[in-house]
N, C-alpha and C positions, 0 to 999 in steps of 0.2 A: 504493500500500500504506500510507506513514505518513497519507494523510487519509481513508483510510478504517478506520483503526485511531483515528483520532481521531474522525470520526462515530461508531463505535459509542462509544468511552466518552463520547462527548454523551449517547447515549441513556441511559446507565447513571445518570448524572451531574447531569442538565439535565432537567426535567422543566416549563420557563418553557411559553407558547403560543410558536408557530412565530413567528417575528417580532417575539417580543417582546423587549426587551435591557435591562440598567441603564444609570440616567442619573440625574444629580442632578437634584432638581426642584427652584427656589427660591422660587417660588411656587404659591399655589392662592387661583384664583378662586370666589368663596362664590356661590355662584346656588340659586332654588327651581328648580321644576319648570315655571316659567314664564317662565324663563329673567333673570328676575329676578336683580339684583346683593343680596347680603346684606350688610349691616354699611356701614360708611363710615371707612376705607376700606373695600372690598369684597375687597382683595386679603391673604391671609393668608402671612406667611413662614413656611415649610418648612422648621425647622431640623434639622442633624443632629446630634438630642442622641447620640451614640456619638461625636465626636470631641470632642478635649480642651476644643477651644476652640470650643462651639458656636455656628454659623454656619449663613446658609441653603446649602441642597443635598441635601436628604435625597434614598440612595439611593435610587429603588423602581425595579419593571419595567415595562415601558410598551412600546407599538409601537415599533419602530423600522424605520427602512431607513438602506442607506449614500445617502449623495450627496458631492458636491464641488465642483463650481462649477453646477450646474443645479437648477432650482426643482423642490424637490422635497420636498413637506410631511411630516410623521409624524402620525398618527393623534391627537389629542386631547389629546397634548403637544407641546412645540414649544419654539422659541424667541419670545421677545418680539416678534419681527418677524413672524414667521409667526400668531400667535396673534392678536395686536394690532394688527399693520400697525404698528405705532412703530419707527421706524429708528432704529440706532446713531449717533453723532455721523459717524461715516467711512462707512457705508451711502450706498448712490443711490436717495432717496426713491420713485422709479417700479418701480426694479426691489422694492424691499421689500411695494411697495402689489402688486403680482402674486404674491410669496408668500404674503398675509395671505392674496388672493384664491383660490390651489389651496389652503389650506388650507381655508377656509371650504366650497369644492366639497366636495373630501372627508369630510368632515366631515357634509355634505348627504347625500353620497352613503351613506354610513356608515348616516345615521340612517332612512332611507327603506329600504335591505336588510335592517337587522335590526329597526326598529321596538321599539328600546330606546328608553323614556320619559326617562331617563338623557341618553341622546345627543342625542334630539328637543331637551331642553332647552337642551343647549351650540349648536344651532342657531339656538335661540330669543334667545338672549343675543349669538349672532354677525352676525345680523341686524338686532339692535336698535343694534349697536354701530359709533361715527362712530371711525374712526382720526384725523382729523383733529384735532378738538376733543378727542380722548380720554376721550370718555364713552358711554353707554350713556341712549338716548332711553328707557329705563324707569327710568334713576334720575340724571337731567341734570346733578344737582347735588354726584354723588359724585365725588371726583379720584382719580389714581392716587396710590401712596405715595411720596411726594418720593423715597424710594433708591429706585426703581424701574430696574431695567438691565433693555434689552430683549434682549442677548445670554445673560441668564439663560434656563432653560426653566419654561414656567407649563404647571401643567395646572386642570381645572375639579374642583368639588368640588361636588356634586349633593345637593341637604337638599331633605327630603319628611316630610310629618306622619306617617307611615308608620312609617318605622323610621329608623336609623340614617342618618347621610349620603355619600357615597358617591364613590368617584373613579374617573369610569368609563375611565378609561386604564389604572388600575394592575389589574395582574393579578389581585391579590388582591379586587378583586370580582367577578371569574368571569362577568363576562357571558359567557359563550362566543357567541352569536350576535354579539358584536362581534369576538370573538377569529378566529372561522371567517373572519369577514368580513377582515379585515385579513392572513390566510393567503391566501383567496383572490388579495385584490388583489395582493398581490407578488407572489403564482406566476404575476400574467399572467391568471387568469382566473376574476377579477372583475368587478363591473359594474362600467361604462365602459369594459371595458378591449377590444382588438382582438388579435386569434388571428394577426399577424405577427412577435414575435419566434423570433429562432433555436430550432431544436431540434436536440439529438443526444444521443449517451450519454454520460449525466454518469460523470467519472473515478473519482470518489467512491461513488456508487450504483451504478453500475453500470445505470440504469435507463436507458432512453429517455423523453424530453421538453425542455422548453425550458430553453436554456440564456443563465445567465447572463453578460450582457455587462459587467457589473460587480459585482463579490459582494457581500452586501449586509451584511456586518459584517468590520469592523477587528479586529487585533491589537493588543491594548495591553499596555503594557508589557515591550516589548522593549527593552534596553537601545541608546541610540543612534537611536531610534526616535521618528515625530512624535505628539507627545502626543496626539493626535487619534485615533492607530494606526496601524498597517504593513496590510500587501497582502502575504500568502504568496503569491496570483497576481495578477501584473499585466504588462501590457505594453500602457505608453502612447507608445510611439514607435516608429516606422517602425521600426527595428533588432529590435524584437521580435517582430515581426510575420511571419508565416508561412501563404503558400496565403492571403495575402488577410484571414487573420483577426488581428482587432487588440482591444486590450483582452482581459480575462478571455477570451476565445473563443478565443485559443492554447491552451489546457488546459480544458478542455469542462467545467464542473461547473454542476449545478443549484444552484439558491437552498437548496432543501434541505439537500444535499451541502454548498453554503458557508455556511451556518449554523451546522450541526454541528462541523465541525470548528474554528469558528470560535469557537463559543461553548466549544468543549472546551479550545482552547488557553487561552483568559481564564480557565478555571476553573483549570487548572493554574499562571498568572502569579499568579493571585489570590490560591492557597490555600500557604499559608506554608510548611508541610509537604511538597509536590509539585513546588516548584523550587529550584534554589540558583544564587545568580548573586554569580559571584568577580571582581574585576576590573571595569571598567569596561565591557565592549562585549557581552558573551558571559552569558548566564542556561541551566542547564540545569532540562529539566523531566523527567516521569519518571508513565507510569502502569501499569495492568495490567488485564488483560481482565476478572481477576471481581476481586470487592473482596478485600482483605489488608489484616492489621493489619503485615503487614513493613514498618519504618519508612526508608524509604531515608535520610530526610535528616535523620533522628538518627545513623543511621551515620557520617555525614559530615561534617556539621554539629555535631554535640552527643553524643560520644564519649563525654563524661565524665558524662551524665545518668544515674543507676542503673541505669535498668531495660536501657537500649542496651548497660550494658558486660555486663550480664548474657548478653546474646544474641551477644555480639561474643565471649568466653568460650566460645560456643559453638560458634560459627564457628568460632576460630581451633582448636578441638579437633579437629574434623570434619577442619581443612586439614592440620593435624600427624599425623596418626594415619591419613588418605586414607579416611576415613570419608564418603561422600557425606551429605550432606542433603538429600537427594531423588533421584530421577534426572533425569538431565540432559535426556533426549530426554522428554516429556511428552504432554499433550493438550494442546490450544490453548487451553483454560482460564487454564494457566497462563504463559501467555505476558505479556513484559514488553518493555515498550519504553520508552526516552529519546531525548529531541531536545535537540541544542546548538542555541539560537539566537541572530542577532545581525540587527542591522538597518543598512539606507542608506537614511535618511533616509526616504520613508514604504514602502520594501519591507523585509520580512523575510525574513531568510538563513538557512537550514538548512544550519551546518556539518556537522552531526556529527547521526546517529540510528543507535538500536540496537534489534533485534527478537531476542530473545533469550529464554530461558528463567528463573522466578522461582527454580526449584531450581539452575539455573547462576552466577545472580548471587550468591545465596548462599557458593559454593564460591569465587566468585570475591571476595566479599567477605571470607571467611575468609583465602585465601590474601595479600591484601590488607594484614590487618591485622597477619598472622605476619610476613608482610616485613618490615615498620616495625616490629618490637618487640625493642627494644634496650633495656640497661639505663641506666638515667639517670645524669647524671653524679658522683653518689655511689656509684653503682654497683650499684644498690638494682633491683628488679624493676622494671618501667614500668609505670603506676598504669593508663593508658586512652591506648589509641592519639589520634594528635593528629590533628586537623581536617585536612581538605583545604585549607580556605586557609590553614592554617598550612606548611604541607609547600607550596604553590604559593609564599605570601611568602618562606621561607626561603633561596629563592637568589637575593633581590633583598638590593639594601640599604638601601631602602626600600619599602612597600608600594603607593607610589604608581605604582613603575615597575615594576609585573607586567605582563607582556604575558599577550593574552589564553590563546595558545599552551598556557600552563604551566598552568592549573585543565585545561583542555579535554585536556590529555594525560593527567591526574593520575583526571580522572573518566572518562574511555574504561579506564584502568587500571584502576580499581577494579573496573566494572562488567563488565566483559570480561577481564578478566588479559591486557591488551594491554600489550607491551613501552614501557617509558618513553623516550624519546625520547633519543638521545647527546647531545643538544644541551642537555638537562636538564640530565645528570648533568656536564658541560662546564660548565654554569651554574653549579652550587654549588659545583663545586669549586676555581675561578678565582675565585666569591664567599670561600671559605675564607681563599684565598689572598692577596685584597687586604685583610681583614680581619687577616692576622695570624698566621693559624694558629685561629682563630678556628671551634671547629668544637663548635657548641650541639646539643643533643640533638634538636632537631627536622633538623638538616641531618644527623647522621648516621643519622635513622631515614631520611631521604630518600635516603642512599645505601645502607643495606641493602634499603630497598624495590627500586630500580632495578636493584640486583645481583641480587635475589632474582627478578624477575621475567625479566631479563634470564636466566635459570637459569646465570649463573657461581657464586651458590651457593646449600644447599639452603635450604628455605623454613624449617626449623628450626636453622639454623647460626647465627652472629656474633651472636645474643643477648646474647652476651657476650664478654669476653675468652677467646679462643681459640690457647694456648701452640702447638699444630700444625695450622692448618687446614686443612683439604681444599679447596687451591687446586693443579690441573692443570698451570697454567702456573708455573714458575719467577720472572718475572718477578711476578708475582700474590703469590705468596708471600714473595719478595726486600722487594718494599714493603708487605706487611701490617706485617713485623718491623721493619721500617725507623721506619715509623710509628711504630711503639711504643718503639723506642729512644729518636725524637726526646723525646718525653716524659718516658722516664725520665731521660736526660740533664737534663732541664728540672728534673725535680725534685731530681736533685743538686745542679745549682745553685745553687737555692730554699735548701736546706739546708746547703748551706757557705757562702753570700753570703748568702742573707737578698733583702729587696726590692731591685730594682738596677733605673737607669731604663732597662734595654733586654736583655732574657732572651733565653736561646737561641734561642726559639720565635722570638721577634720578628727577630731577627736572620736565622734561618737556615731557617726554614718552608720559606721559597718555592724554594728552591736543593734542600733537602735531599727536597722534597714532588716534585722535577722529575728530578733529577739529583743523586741519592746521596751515588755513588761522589766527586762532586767535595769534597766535605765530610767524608765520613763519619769517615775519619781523624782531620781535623782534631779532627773534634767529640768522638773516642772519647777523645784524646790531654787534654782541655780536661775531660772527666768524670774520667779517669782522677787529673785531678789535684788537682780538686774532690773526689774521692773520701780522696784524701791526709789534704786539710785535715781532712775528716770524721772520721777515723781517730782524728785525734791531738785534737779537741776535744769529740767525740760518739762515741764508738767506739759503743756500742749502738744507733745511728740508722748507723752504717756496717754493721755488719752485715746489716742488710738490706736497705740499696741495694746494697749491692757483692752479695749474692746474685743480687738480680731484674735487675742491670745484668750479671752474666755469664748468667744466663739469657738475657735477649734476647739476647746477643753469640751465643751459641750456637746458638741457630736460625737467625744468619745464615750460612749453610755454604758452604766452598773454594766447591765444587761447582756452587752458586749462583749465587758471585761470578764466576766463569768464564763464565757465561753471561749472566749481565747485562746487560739492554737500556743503552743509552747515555744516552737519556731516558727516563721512565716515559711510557706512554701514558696514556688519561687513563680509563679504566677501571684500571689502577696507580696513577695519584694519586688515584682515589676510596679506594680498599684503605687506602693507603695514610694517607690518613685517619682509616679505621675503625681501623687499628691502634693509631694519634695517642688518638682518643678511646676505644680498649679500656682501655688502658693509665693514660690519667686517671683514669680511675673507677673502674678497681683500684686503682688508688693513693690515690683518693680514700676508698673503702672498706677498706683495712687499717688506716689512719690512724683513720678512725673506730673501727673494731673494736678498735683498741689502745688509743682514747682511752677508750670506753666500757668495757672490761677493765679499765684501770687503774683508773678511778672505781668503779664496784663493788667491784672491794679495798680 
């Protein structure tokens, strides 16, 4: 199902000739039509003026096939070895002189089925040419270009009185009788070729025909992965092997079938917009059956760009109010899928993929952004939900040590409203706690996200400071308040001590974040008397902590405290948290509001 969801968006997507793929080219050899070398040198560098720092390699598309350790040429571009016969310094000169040599067949072959004047020519110049001496008995006295590397790929470049001059490999001269011809020959049934490879039904098409023993294009860019490219199918060792079939013939797919999906996956690594990869090992990709301007990876990515918070506004309205933005059950139109990938070395892994609905993701995306939307720590509205890899780095304490685990759970959540991992919400809140108390606006949106998904509370709740909230369990609610006290106590303090080198918070977080009751006392008896001092030196700044510090007191009830877990579990010290940073940011916010009051009179 996912590679044949990826053949068709090849089709949609890919419109190259069958076997054709990119490939930097760092040379082009100038020849007439009589296979003639042009200029002296003859050989011209292929720069690619699009990077910063232009260099030869320009992109274009050209035949391809896979190979690996067996000779095995590409179609009229090549490497130096294949093209030239010139070995790398670490090459085995005999075995390079047999690759020049199928290329040159080929290449024969090529020019005899399609009777392109083009190709005749690069025949003309392959014939005339000594790999030894490294010249060309039509023009003895031309050398190659001193930087010449023969692990670069050279293709020929075709000048005729006629018109324009001409690179009969790259796509964009459209020979199609050479294009046909280079389909054929891979599919097996071309000339030269023999009618005994495998046949069955390919996994992918579903068709019957011959099946490939080795697929004939790489995955690139997968993180972890050999720059060369991965193998979504492969089995090269005994252990993989099954009923006698080995290599790609454990999962039956044609060259067609592995094309498509093949080239599908590069377009999606490729294209900026269609993947996000967090973390070191793990890249997600993401496409849809018919075209959409729905941006998944501004969602995710780039929250804070205009037009995305615009549509995120929208969403999160749809999630608040249960307003759908589509229906959820569709036609196959709109069908949407993602793949988690990661790679070992030259195979690529499919963690994680979703086949889902584009009106689903939406609602899941809405519901998504409602979770995380807390007010910031002035206590002010929250401007644009924060990034995924901000909310994945957030429970680290640095971003070097994300494990892959935490993006791959955070984007199944998004796109699915799949419950966040307890192992998450364990992470940041043991991050909080060796921090300090240390609890920044992106870690509390990552606790009301996880609570909110988790459905301990509604998707509309803990926005903000919440004097009663609708938490079921006693313990739940014991440490919302608890939270909040620890804070305000803090800010007592602040206010009758001024800066001191070791604050409540610092001191007594992690006791009171755990285990309450052991403290709670202590620490009511220590405000109480902090409060004193305030009395008699600021009576107007006592007035309104001694109200908001018997307010919290009073939500903590008998009742309550009777039932009191002995530790807080750690869905309780997440709460417990939130109440921590409710509590800052109201306090952060009346201060302001009083300081801006007084300045205006």
């Amino acid at each position: 199902m996912l590679l044949t969801e990826l053949a068709n968006y090849a089709e949609r997507i890919d419109d190259t000739p069958a076997m054709y793929g990119s490939s930097p080219v760092s040379w082009l050899i100038e020849i007439d039509l009589e296979g003639r070398p042009i200029g002296n040198p003859f050989f011209t560098p292929f720069i690619n003026t699009s990077a910063k720092k232009q260099k030869r390699g320009r992109r274009i598309t050209v035949p391809h096939i896979g190979r690996t350790v067996g000779i095995v040429p590409k179609l009229l571009a090549d490497t130096g070895e294949y093209v030239l016969g010139i070995p790398r310094s670490t090459s085995k000169p005999d075995r390079v002189k047999k690759c020049h040599e199928a290329f040159k067949q080929l290449a024969t072959i090529c020019a005899s089925a399609t009777q392109e004047i083009a190709v005749q020519a690069i025949v003309k110049f392959l014939d005339n040419w000594n790999s030894e001496t490294q010249r060309s008995s039509l023009a003895p006295t031309v050398a190659l270009p001193t930087d010449f590397d023969p692990s670069e790929v050279v293709t020929f470049r075709v000048h005729s009185s006629e018109g324009d001059p001409v690179l009969p490999a790259e796509d964009k001269a459209k020979l199609v009788t050479v294009q046909q011809f280079w389909a054929r020959y891979t599919a097996g049934t071309g000339e030269g070729d023999t009618d005994d490879r495998p046949r069955g039904w390919c996994l992918v098409t579903g068709n019957y025909g011959v099946i490939e023993q080795r697929l004939p294009f790489f995955v690139k860019g997968v993180p972890g992965g050999q720059p060369s490219g991965t193998a979504l199918v492969s089995a090269n060792s005994a252990a993989f092997e099954s009923f006698g079939l080995a290599n790609s013939l454990t999962s039956p797919i044609s060259r067609e079938g592995g094309e498509r999906y093949a080239k599908a996956l590069n377009h999606l690594l490729a294209d900026r917009t269609a993947h996000l990869r967090i973390g070191q090992e793990v890249v997600y990709c993401w496409w849809t059956r018919e075209a959409t301007d729905f941006d998944i990876f501004a969602f995710l990515d780039t929250p804070s760009d205009e037009q995305a918070q615009e549509e995120i506004k929208a969403l999160m309205t749809a999630a608040l109010t249960g307003k759908e933005t589509g229906a959820i059950e569709t036609d196959d139109n709109e069908r949407f899928f993602a793949i988690a990938l990661t790679a070992n070395n030259a195979r690529a892994v499919v963690q994680n993929w979703i086949d889902t609905t584009l009106p689903a993701v939406k609602q899941h995306l809405g519901r998504w952004f409602a979770g995380q939307n807390i007010v910031d720590p002035f206590g002010e509205p929250m401007a644009y939900p924060f990034r995924l890899r901000a909310l994945a780095e957030s429970a680290y304490r640095e971003p070097k040590e994300l494990l892959d685990r935490t993006p791959t759970a955070l984007f199944l959540a998004a796109l699915t409203d799949k419950t966040l991992p307890q192992e998450l919400l364990a992470r940041v809140v043991r991050r909080i706690r060796a921090d300090g108390g240390n609890v920044t606006h992106v870690r509390a949106a990552l606790i009301k996200l996880s609570l909110t998904l988790g459905d301990q509370i509604a998707v509309n709740d803990m926005e903000t400071m919440t004097p009663n909230p609708d938490f079921a369990d006693v313990g739940d609610r014991l440490a919302y308040h608890c939270g909040r006290l620890l804070a305000q106590i803090d800010q007592v303090q602040r206010a009758a001590l001024g800066k001191v080198n070791a604050t409540i918070v610092d001191r007594y977080y992690g006791t009171m974040s755990t285990q309450p009751m052991y403290v709670l006392g202590l620490l009511i008896k220590r405000a109480e008397a902090n409060l004193a001092t305030i009395r008699k030196n600021k009576p107007g700044v006592w007035v309104n902590l001694q109200a908001d510090f018997e307010a919290i007191c009073s939500q903590i009830r008998k009742e309550d405290l009777a039932q009191r877990p002995k530790t807080l579990s750690m869905q309780q010290q997440s709460i417990f948290a939130l109440g921590y940073y409710h509590q800052r940011a109201h306090n952060s916010k009346q201060a302001r509001d009083r300081q801006a009051k007084t300045t205006s009179n």
